[in-house]
Structures are given as C-alpha cells and as structure tokens.
C-alpha positions, 0 to 999 in steps of 0.5 A: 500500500502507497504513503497515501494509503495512511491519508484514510479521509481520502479512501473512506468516502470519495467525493467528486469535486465539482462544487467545492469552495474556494478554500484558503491554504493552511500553515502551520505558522512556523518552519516546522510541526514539532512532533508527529501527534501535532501534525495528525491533529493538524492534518485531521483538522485540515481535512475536516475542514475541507470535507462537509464542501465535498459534494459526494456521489452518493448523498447518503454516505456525505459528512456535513460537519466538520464536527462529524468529520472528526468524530470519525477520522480524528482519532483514526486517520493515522492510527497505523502510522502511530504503531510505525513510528513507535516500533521505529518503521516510519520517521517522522520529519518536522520540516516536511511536516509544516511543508506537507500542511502548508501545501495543501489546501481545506477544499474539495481539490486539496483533500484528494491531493493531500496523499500526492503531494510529494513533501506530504510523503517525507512527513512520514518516511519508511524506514525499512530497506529491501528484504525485510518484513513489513506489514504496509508499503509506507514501512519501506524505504522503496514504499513498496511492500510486496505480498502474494496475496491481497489477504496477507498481513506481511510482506517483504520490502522491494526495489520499485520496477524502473521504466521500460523494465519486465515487471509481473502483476505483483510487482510495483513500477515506479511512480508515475508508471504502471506495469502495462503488458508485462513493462513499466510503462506511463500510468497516464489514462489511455486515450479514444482508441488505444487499448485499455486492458491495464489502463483507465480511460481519459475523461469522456471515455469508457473501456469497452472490454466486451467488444474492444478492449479499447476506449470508446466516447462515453454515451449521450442520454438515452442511449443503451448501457450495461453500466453508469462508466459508459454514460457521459456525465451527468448520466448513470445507467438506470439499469443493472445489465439493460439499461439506457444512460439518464440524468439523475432526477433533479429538483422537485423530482421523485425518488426512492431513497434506497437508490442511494447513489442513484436518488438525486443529481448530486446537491440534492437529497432523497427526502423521505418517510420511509425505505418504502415510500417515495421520495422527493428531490429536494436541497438539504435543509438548513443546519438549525432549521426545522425539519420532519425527517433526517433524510432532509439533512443530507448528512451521516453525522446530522439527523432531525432531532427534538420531541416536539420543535425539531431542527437539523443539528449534529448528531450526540456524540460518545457519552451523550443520550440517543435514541434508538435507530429505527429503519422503517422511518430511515434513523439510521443513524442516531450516533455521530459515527462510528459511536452506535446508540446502546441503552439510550447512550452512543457509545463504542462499536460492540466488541467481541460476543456483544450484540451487533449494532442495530441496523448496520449491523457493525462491529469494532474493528476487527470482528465481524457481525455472526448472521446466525446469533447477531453477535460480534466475533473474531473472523474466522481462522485457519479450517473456519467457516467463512460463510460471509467469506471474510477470514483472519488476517493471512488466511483466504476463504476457499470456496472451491468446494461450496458455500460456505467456504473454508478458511485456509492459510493465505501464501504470503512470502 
C-alpha cells in the first residue's frame, strides 16, 4: 500500500469535486510541526475542514460537519502510522511536516491531493530497506511492500520496477508508471482508441472490454448501457445489465431513497418517510432549521432531532443520550459515527460476543457481525467457516468446494 494509503479521509468516502469552495491554504505558522501527534491533529483538522464542501456521489454516505468529520477520522486517520513510528518503521520529519500542511489546501481539490503531494510523503518516511518484513508499503524505504496475496498481513520490502523494465502483476513500477503488458510503462489514462486492458480511460471515455478492449466516447442520454462508466456525465445507467444512460432526477423530482447513489443529481437529497415510500428531490435543509425527517439533512453525522420543535443539528456524540435507530422511518443513524446508540447512550462499536449494532449491523474493528446469533466475533481462522467469506488476517476463504467456504492459510512470502 502507497504513503497515501495512511491519508484514510481520502479512501473512506470519495467525493467528486465539482462544487467545492474556494478554500484558503493552511500553515502551520512556523518552519516546522514539532512532533508527529501535532501534525495528525493538524492534518485531521485540515481535512475536516475541507470535507462537509465535498459534494459526494452518493448523498447518503456525505459528512456535513466538520464536527462529524472528526468524530470519525480524528482519532483514526493515522492510527497505523502511530504503531510505525513507535516500533521505529516510519520517521517522522518536522520540516516536511509544516511543508506537507502548508501545501495543501481545506477544499474539495486539496483533500484528494493531500496523499500526492510529494513533501506530504517525507512527513512520514519508511524506514525499512529491501528484504525485510513489513506489514504496509509506507514501512519501506522503496514504499513498496510486496505480498502474494491481497489477504496477507506481511510482506517483504522491494526495489520499485524502473521504466521500460519486465515487471509481473505483483510487482510495483515506479511512480508515475504502471506495469502495462508485462513493462513499466506511463500510468497516464489511455486515450479514444488505444487499448485499455491495464489502463483507465481519459475523461469522456469508457473501456469497452466486451467488444474492444479499447476506449470508446462515453454515451449521450438515452442511449443503451450495461453500466453508469459508459454514460457521459451527468448520466448513470438506470439499469443493472439493460439499461439506457439518464440524468439523475433533479429538483422537485421523485425518488426512492434506497437508490442511494442513484436518488438525486448530486446537491440534492432523497427526502423521505420511509425505505418504502417515495421520495422527493429536494436541497438539504438548513443546519438549525426545522425539519420532519433526517433524510432532509443530507448528512451521516446530522439527523432531525427534538420531541416536539425539531431542527437539523449534529448528531450526540460518545457519552451523550440517543435514541434508538429505527429503519422503517430511515434513523439510521442516531450516533455521530462510528459511536452506535446502546441503552439510550452512543457509545463504542460492540466488541467481541456483544450484540451487533442495530441496523448496520457493525462491529469494532476487527470482528465481524455472526448472521446466525447477531453477535460480534473474531473472523474466522485457519479450517473456519467463512460463510460471509471474510477470514483472519493471512488466511483466504476457499470456496472451491461450496458455500460456505473454508478458511485456509493465505501464501504470503
């Protein structure tokens, strides 16, 4: 996994940047962050800042607090990065520190760059040389940790591929390249007509891996459509495996919540009563303005809260009295994130042979939500089942001789 991996904000939800706000840059107001805490809890707070102008691709995944933000990534954005530096696997530069905060920006743009820019990957340096173990490629000196397998928990550090050099489909080209028929070659997109069997497509084009393998334009609305890439924007594909290219439903149209992505143009929230009941496309509501439902507050970490007068505010926060989620009128989320409501408290996930969380059914880190008895338990190990084919780290479920799979030692070195 790339430094940027470590940059968690930018992985967990993904928003497409075309109404963000101007935003300012942001200095630390000195030639250096002192220690590593400071410049994560700078970092958390730059990035929170920047995520509520995000306009997200599904408005029901979208945080609208800075508050919220924090809530759920304060605390965890850098988590492993802390475990590296205290065993000595990751350095931390002071200098590159400032540097990294100072080049990126608290807007929409600026949080999807800040794993990219490259003062940003000397904050947090490998240490690491060639052949040793690790666990992430940010451990490395050559930022590559190389596994045999996606499920691996360990891995030896390795030489990055230069350009125009062999490489195999486990092996990391150098930045900027990508291993494209067996060489490092220009990771840049492929363009209309060129080959896109190991590359993406430019803007406006699609790969067409049935007919081609080559990138064709993007289609107009109302054409045909197998899935949303081969529709031009703003269009999605309004069917699974048939469907034609179409603009999400505007302002003042109907939808179904539960089409999540799909409900509304992006801006717009599904407003709703129920999971069954349609809905309306319609702006959020004001923060502090009153509301009937929370769907109207276009935000996971805000709800329409109040017995009687009720307005769109923050969700409580860990300690603080909730209510209990209810699906059928779409509370789904009555907690500030990842905090669930239990006994009428937000409080921590459920750890291990605790009830799973209503609802979303989640778990703390690492444990896993058994369908059979609703309580968290650790993932499977070696000759478990897997029947939701999730097993302990540096195993893989082995489902070759029927559901549910077993799970069986993962070939890591």
């Amino acid at each position: 996994m790339k430094l940027k991996g470590l940059f968690v904000v930018a992985l967990a939800l993904t928003p497409a940047c075309g109404s963000a706000n101007s935003g300012t840059t942001s200095t630390s107001g000195s030639s250096s962050v002192p220690t590593a805490d400071a410049f994560f809890a700078a970092f958390a707070d730059q990035a929170c800042t920047a995520m509520p102008s995000c306009t997200l691709v599904d408005s029901t995944l979208k945080l609208r607090t800075k508050e919220g933000c924090l809530a759920l990534f304060g605390s965890q954005l850098f988590t492993k990065a802390k475990e590296y530096i205290a065993d000595g696997t990751i350095k931390y530069d002071p200098a590159a520190g400032a540097a990294c905060l100072a080049a990126t920006k608290t807007d929409c743009a600026g949080l999807m760059k800040m794993g990219d820019v490259p003062v940003c990957r000397k904050a947090l340096a490998g240490t690491l040389a060639d052949g040793k173990t690790c666990s992430e490629s940010a451990q490395c000196q050559s930022d590559f940790c190389a596994t045999k397998d996606y499920t691996c928990s360990t891995g030896v550090c390795k030489a990055r591929v230069a350009a125009g050099a062999a490489c195999a489909p486990q092996d990391q080209c150098l930045e900027g390249l990508r291993c494209v028929a067996g060489k490092c070659a220009s990771d840049a997109p492929a363009k209309l007509g060129e080959s896109c069997t190991d590359l993406s497509c430019a803007d406006g084009a699609y790969c067409d891996f049935a007919a081609s393998g080559k990138c064709v334009a993007q289609k107009p609305a109302g054409a045909d459509c197998s899935g949303s890439d081969e529709c031009a924007a703003p269009n999605f594909c309004n069917g699974d495996k048939a469907g034609k290219c179409a603009p999400l439903p505007p302002e003042g149209q109907p939808c179904k919540w539960t089409d999540g992505p799909k409900a509304c143009a992006n801006g717009l929230v599904c407003v709703a009563t129920s999971a069954l009941a349609s809905g309306t496309c319609k702006k959020p509501t004001a923060m502090g303005a009153a509301c009937t439902s929370s769907t109207e507050c276009g935000g996971i970490d805000v709800g329409c809260i109040g017995d009687s007068a009720k307005k769109c505010a923050v969700l409580p926060g860990k300690g603080q009295p909730c209510k209990a989620p209810d699906a059928v009128t779409l509370e789904v989320f009555t907690c500030l994130l990842p905090y669930t409501c239990s006994k009428g408290v937000c409080s921590d996930p459920p750890g291990a042979d605790q009830d799973c969380a209503a609802i979303t059914k989640s778990c703390a880190e690492g444990l896993l939500c058994d369908s059979a008895t609703t309580k968290c338990k650790a993932r499977p190990g070696n000759g478990e089942p897997c029947p939701g084919y999730e097993c302990a780290p540096n195993f893989t479920c082995d489902s070759s001789g029927g559901s549910p799979g077993t799970c069986k030692p993962s070939v890591c070195q």
